[in-house]
N, C-alpha and C positions, 0 to 999 in steps of 0.2 A: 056535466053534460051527459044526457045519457044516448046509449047506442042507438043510431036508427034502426028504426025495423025495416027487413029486408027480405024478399025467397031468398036467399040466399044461405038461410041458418034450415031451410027446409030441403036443400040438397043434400045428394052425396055423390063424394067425390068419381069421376071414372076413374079405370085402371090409364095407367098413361105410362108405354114402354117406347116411346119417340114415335116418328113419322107424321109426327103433326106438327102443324104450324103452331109458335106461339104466339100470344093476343098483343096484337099490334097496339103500339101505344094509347091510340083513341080509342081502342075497348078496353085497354086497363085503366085510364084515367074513367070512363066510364061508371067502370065495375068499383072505382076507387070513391065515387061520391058516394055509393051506399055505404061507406064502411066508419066509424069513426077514429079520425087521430091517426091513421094509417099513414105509411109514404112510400112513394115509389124512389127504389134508389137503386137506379142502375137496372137490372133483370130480377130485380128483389120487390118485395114487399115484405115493409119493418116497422114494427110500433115497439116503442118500450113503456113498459106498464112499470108501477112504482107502487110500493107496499111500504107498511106500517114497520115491516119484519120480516128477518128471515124465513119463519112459519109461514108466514100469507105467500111471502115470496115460494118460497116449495109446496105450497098446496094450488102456486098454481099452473108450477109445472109439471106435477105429478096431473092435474087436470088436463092440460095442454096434450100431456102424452097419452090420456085416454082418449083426446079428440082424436090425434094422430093415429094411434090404432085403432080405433073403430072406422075412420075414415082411409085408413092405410096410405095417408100423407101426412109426410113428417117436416116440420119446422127445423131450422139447426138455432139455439136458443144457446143465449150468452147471460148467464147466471151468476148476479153479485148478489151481496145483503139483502138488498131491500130495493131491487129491480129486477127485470129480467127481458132480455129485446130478444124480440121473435121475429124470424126472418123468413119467409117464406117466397121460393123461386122451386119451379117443377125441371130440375136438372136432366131430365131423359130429354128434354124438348130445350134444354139454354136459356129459359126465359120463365114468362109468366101464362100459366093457365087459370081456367075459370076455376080448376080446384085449389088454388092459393086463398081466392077468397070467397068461397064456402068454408075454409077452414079459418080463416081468419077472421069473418062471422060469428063463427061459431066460437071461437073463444071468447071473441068480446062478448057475447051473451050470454056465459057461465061467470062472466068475472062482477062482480058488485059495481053500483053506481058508484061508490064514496070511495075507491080506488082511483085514485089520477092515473093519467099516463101523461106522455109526455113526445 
């Protein structure tokens, strides 16, 4: 299945230090049909991607971490063999912002079609 296209891989993130609301459930479910394979769970947004290998596995969190730093949001990412779930929640705000998924976008569209997630 391949990712939908979205504006959303054509954003970038604001800076976000709290005093803003976060996106109420009907606009994260929303924001959640453009994305694939994604879930909301809890004040998170989490997909786990699954690799061939350990290599693919680290080449795609060393990718992940250049999204993060160019967009200056950071995922907390739970790293085995031949997966890797990425978690994305804007902790200054307790919840979910529109920069969880532009960034979560944005990985699924660096990562290959013949990679599954899960």
């Amino acid at each position: 299945m391949s990712t939908p296209v979205c504006d959303l891989t054509t954003k970038h993130c604001k800076p976000c230090e709290g005093g803003v609301a976060p996106l109420t459930p009907a606009e994260a479910e929303t924001l959640l049909k453009t994305l694939n394979g994604w879930e909301l769970s809890g004040n998170e947004l989490v997909k786990t991607y699954r690799f061939k290998n350990y290599y693919e596995t680290m080449a795609f969190v060393n990718t992940t971490a250049w999204i993060s730093h160019r967009e200056d949001h950071h995922p907390d990412l739970e790293v085995g063999y031949r997966q890797c779930r990425v978690r994305y929640s804007t902790h200054a705000i307790g919840g979910l912002s529109e920069n969880d998924f532009i960034c979560a976008a944005k990985v699924d569209a660096l990562v290959s079609v013949d990679a599954p997630s899960h």
